[in-house]
Every structure is written in C-alpha cells, then in structure tokens.
PAZAPA-4460 file (N, C-alpha, C; in steps of 0.05 Angstrom, whole numbers, plus 32768, in hexadecimal, padded with zeros to 4 digits):
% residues 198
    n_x    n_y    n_z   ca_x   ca_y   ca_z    c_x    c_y    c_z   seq   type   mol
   8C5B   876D   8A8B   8C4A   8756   8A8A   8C2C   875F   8A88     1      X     A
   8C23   8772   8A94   8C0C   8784   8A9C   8BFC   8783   8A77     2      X     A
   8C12   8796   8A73   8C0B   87A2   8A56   8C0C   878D   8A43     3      X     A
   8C19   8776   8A40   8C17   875E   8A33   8BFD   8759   8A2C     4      X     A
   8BF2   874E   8A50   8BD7   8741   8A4D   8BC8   8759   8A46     5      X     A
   8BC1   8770   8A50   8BAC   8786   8A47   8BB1   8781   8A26     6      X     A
   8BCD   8783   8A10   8BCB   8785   89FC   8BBE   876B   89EF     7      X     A
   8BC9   874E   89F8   8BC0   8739   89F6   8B9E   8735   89F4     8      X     A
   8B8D   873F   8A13   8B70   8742   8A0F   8B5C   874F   89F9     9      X     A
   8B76   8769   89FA   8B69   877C   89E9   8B6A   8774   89D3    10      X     A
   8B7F   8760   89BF   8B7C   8753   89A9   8B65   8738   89A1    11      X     A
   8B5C   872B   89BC   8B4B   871C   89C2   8B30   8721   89B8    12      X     A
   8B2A   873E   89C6   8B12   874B   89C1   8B09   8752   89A9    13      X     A
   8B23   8757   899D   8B19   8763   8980   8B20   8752   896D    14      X     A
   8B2B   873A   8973   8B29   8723   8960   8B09   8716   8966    15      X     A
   8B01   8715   8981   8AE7   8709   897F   8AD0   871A   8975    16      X     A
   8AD3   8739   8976   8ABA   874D   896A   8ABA   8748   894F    17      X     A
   8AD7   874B   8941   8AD6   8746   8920   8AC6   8728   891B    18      X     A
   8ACB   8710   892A   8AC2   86FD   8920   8AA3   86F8   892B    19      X     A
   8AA7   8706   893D   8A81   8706   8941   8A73   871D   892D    20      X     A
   8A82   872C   8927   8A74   8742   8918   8A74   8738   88FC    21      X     A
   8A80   871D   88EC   8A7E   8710   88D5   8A67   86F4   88D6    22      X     A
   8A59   86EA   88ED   8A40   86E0   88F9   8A26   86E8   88F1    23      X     A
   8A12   86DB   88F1   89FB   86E4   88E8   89F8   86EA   88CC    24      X     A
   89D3   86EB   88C2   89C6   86E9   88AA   89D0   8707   88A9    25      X     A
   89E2   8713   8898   89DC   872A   8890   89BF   873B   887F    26      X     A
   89B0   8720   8875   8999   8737   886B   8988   8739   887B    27      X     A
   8987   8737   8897   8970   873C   88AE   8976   8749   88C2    28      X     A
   8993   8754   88C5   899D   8771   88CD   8991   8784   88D0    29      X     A
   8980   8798   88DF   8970   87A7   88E5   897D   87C0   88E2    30      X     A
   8991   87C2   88E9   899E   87D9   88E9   89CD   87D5   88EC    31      X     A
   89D5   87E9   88EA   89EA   87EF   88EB   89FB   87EC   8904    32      X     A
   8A07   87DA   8904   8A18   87D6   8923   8A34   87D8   8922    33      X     A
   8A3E   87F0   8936   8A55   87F4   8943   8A68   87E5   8959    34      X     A
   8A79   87E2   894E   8A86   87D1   8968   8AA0   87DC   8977    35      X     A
   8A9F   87E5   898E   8AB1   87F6   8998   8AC8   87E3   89AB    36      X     A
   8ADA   87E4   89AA   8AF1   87D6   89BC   8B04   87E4   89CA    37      X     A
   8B02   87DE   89E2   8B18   87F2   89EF   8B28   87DA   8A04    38      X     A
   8B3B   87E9   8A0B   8B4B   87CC   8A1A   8B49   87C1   8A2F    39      X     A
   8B2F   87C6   8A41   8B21   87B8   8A55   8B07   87B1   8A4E    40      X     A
   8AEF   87C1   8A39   8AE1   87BE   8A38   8AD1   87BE   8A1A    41      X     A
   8ABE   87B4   8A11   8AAF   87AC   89F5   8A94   87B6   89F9    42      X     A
   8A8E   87C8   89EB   8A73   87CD   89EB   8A64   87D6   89CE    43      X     A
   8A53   87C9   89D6   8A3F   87CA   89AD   8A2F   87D6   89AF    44      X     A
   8A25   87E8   8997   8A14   87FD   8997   8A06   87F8   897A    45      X     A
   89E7   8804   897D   89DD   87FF   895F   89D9   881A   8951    46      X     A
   89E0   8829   8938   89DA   8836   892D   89BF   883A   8930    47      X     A
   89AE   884F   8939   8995   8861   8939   8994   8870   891F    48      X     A
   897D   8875   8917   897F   8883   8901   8979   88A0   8911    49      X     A
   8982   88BC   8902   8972   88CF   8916   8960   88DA   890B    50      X     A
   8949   88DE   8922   893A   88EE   891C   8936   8902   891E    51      X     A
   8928   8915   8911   8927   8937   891A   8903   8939   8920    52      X     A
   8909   8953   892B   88EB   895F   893A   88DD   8963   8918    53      X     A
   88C6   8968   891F   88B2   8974   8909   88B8   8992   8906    54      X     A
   88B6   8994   88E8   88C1   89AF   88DE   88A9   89BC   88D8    55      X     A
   88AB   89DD   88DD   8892   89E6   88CE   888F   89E9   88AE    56      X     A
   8875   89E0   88AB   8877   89DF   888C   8869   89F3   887C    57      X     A
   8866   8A07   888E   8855   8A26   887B   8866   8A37   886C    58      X     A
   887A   8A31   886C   888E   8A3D   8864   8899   8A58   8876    59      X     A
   88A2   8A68   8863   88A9   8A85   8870   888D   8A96   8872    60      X     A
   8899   8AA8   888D   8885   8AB3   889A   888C   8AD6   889B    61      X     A
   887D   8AE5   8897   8881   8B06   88A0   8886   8B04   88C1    62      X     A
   8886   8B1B   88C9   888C   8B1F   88F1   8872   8B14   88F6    63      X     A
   885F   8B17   88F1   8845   8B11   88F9   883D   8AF0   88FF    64      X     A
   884D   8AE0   88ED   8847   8AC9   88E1   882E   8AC6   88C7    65      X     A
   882F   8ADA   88B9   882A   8AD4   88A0   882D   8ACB   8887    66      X     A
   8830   8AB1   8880   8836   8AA3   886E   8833   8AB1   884A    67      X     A
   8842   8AA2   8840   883F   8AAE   8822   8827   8A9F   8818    68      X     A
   8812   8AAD   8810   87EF   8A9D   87FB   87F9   8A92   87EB    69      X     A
   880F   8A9A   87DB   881C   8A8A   87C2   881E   8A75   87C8    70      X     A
   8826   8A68   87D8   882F   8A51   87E1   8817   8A3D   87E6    71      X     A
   8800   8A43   87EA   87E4   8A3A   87F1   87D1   8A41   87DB    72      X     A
   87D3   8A48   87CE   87C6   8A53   87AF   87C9   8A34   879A    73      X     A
   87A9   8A31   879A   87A7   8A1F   8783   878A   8A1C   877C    74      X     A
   877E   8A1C   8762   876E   8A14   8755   8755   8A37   875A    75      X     A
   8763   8A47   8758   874E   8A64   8763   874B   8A62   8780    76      X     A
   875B   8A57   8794   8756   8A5E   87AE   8770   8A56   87C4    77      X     A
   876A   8A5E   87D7   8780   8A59   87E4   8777   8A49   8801    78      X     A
   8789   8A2B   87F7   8782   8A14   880C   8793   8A0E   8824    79      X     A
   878F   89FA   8835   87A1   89F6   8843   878B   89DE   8853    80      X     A
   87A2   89D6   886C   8797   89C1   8877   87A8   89C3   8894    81      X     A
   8794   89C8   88A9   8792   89CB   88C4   87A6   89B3   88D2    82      X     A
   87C8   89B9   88EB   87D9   89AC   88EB   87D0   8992   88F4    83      X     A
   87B4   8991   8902   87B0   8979   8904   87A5   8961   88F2    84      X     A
   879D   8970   88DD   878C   8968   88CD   8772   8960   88BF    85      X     A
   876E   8967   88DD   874C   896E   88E5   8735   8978   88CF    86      X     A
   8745   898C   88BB   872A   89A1   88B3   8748   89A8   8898    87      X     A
   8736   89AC   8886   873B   89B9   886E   8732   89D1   8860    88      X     A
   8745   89F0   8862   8738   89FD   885C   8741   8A0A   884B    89      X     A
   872F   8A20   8848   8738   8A37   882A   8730   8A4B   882C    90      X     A
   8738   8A64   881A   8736   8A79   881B   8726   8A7F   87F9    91      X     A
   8718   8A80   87F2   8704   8A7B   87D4   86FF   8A9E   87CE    92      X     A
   870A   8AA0   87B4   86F9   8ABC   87A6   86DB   8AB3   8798    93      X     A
   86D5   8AC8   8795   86BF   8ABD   877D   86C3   8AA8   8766    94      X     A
   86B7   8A98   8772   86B4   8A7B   875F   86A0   8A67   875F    95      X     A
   8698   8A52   8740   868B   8A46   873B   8670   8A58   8746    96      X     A
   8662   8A6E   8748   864A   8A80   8753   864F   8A7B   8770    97      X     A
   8664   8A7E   877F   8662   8A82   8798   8678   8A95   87A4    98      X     A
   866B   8AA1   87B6   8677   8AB9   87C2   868B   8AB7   87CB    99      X     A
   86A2   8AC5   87D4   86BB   8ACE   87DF   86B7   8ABE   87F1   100      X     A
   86C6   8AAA   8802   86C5   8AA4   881E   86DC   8A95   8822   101      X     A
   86DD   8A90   883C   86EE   8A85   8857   86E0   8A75   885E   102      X     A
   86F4   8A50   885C   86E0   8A46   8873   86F2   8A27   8870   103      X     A
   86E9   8A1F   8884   86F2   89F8   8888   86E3   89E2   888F   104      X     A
   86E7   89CB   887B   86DA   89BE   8883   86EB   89A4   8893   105      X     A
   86D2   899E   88A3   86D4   8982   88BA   86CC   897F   88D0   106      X     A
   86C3   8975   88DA   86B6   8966   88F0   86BA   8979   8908   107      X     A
   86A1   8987   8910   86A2   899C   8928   868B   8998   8939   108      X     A
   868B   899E   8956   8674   899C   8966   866F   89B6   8978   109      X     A
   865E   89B9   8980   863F   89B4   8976   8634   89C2   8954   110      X     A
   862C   89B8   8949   8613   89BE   8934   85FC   89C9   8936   111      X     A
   85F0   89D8   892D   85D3   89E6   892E   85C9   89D2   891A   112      X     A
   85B3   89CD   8920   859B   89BF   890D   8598   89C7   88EF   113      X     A
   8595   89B5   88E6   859C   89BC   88CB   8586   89D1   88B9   114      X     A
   858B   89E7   88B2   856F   89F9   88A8   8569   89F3   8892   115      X     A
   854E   89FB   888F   8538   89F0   8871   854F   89FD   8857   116      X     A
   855E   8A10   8856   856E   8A14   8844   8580   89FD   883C   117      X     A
   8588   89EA   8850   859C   89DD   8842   858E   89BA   883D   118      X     A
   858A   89B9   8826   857E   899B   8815   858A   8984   8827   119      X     A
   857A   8968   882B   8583   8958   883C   8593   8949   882D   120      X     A
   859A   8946   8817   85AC   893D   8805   85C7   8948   8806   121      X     A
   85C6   8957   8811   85E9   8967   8814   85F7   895C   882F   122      X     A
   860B   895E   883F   8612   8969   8854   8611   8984   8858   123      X     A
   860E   897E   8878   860B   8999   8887   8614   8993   88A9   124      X     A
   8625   89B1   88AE   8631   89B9   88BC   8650   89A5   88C3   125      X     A
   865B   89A2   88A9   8673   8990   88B0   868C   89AA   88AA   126      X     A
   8688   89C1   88BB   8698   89D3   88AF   868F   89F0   88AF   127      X     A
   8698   8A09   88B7   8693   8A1C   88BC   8699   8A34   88A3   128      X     A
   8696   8A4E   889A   8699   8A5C   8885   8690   8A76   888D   129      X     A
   86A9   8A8B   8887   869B   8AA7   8882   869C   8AB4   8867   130      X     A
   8686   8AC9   8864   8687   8AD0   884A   8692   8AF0   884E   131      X     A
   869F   8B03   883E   86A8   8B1B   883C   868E   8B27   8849   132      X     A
   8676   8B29   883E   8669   8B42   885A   8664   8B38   8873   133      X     A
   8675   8B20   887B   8679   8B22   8896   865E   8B02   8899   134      X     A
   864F   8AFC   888A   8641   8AE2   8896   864E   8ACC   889D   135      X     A
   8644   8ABE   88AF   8653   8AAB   88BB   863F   8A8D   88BC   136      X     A
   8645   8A77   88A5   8631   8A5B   88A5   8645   8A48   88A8   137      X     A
   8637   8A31   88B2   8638   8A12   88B5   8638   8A0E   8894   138      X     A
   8643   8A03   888B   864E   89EC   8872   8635   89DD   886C   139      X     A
   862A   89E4   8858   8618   89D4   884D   861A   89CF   882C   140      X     A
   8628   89BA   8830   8632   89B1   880E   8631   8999   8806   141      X     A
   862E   8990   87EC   8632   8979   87EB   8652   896A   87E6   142      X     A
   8663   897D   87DB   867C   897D   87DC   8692   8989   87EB   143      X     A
   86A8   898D   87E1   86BD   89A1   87EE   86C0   89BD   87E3   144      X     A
   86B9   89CD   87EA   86BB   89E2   87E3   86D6   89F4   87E7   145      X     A
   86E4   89F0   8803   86FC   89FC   880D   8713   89E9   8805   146      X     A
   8714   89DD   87F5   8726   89CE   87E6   872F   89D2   87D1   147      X     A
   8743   89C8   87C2   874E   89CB   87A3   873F   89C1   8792   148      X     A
   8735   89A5   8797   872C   899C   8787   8736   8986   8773   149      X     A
   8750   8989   877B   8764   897E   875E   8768   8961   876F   150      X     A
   876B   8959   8789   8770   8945   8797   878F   8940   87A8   151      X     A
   879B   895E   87A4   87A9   895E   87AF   87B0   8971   87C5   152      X     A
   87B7   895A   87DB   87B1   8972   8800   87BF   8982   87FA   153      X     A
   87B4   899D   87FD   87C1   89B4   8808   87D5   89B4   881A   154      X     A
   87E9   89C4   8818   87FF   89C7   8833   87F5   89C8   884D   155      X     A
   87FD   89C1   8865   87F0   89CE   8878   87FC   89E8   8888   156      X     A
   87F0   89F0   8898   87EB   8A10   8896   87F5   8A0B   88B8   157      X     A
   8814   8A0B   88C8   8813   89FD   88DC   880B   8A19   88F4   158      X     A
   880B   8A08   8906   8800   8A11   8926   8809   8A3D   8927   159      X     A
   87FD   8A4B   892D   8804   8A67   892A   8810   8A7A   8913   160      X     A
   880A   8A71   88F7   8809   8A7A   88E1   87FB   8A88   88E0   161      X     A
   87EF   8A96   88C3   87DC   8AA8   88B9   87D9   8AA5   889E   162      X     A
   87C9   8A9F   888E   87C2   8AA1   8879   87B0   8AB7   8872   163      X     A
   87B1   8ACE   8861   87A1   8ADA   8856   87A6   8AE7   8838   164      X     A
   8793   8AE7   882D   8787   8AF0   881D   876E   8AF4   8807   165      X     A
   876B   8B01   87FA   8755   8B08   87F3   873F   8B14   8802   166      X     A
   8743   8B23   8813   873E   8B29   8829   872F   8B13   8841   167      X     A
   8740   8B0C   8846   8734   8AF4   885C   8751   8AE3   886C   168      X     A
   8750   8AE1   887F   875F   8ADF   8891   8761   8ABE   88A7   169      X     A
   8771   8AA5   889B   8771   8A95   88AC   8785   8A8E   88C3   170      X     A
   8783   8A84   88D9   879B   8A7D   88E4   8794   8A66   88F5   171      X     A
   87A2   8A56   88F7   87AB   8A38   8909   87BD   8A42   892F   172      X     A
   87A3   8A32   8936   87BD   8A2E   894F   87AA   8A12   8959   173      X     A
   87BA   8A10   897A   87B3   89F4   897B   878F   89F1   897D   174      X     A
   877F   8A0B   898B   876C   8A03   898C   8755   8A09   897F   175      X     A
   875E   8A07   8961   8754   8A04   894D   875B   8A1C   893E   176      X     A
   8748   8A15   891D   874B   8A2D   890E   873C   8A4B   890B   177      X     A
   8745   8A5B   8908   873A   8A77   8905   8735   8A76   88E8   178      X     A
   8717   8A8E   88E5   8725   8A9B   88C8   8713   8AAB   88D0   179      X     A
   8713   8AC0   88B9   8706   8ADC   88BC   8702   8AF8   88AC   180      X     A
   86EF   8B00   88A0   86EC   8B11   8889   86FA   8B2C   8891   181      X     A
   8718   8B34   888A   871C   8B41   8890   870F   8B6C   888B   182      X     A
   86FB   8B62   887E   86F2   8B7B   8873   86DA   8B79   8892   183      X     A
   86CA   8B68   889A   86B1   8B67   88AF   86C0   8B66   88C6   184      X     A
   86D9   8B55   88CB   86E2   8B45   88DF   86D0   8B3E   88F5   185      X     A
   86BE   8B2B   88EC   86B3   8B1B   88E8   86B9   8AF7   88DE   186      X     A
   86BB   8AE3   88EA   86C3   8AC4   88EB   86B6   8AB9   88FD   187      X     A
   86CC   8AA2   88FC   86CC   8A86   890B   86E2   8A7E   8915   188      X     A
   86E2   8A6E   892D   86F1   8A5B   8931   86EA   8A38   8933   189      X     A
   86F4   8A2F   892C   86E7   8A0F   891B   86FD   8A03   892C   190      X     A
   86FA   89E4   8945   8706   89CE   894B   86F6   89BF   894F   191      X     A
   86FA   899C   8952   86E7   898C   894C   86DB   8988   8964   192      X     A
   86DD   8995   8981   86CB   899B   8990   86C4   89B4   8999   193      X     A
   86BB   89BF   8992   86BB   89DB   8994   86BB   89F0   897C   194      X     A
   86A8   8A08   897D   86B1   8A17   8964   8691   8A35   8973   195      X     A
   86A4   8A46   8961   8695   8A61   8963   8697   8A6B   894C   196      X     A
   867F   8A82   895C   8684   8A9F   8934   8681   8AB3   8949   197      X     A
   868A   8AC6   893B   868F   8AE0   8940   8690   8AF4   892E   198      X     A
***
C-alpha cells in the first residue's frame, strides 16, 4: 500500500512539473530550467551560464617570462597596453627623425613643471620615456608617439611579463610599468600615482 501511494505521488509530481513546465510566455525566459523529481521531493534549478577566470593574454613566455616581440610588433615598433589600461606603451627604433626609445603614455603624478623646451601647444608630462644612451623625459608631444598609429589597441602586455627588444626592456606588474635601455640600464617606472627614473 506504502509503495502504491509513494508511486501514486511520485506520478502527481511529475504530471504537475510537465504541466507547469508548458506555462508561461516562452519568449521572456531568461534562462534554461531543470526540473528534478524524486519520490518525496521536487526541486528546480536554473541553468547558470559558466564562467571562467581571466586568461593571460601575452601569450607564451621563455623561463623568465619573456614574451615573443612578434606578437607586439606593428607599424616599426613594438606596442602594448598596461593590464590595467592605464598607459600605452612602446618600444620605437629610429623613426619619423626620432630616436630609439621606450616609453608610455598616461596620466602620472607628480609632474615637474613644464620646461621652456616643450611649446605650450603640445602636452606635457602625460607619460614617461627612455632613450638608448640612457636619458630619461616626461612626454612632451602633441600626439602618440608609443602607439601604432593605425587605431588599433595593442595586445596587452599582462601583470609580470617582459617585453624586449631593440634593445630596451619593458615589464608590467601590479605597481606599475617598467622599461629600460638595456645598453645604459637606465629607465622608469610609470603608475598613475607615482613614478621614478633611474
């Protein structure tokens, strides 16, 4: 008699899930629903989509964490973009009449006053730069210089990587970016509160 009614309920249940589960506007369904029946108890669950963690996107790395330049190579220089997003930088050979350098631009504090060298028509100091014999300036441009150019972002370069080449040396971590002429070793470190040269 026991098993009667348990089978009896249990047919109850899943005659009322099917007919509740044919209910409702199907096009305002948010998501995917399961309906589980067991012979004392009914319980509904909604499909989650899953998510995954953030992947690194520098690709492959040597033991060091040195990334492949190929991969960052566009327009005569090699770009990238800091994991926060903060600063945009590059690694530049000789181009358009300007020298070899390392550098990023975006919003850093403190600034030195702006010197009679750089025209008040430009910006200045939105960005730090070293050059191969080791000098180290504040950004005074009227454009982007550590960029492609073409309008399309660079990869970013994530948290304890290395970029180098052409002799010059960048790397990301959280508290900010490095770069550095590897022939002077001689740089910077650039975050939007805080920054040094060395």
């Amino acid at each position: 008699m026991m098993n009667r009614r348990r089978l009896l309920f249990t047919s109850a249940i899943a005659a009322l899930a099917l007919v509740g589960s044919g209910c409702g506007d199907a096009g305002t369904s948010s998501g995917v629903s399961t309906v589980t029946v067991t012979a004392s108890t009914m319980t509904s669950s909604s499909a989650v989509p899953a998510t995954t963690a953030p992947t690194d996107q520098s690709g492959p790395t040597d033991q060091t964490g040195t990334v492949d330049a190929a991969r960052y190579q566009q327009e005569g220089g090699y770009f990238f973009v800091s994991p926060s997003g903060k600063f945009h930088c590059g690694i530049i050979s000789n181009r358009d009449g300007r020298r070899a350098a390392a550098g990023c631009h975006g919003k850093t504090q403190p600034v030195p006053p702006r010197p009679a060298s750089c025209p008040q028509s430009v910006g200045w100091g939105r960005g730090l730069q070293v050059y191969s014999d080791g000098e180290v300036s504040f950004v005074c441009t009227g454009g982007v210089i550590y960029g492609p150019g073409t309008g399309v972002e660079p990869p970013a370069l994530d948290y304890g990587r290395r970029l180098s080449a052409t002799g010059f040396t960048c790397t990301t971590a959280t508290s900010g970016v490095t770069c550095k002429s590897d022939a002077s070793g001689h740089g910077f470190t650039i975050a939007d509160n805080t920054n040094t040269t060395f």
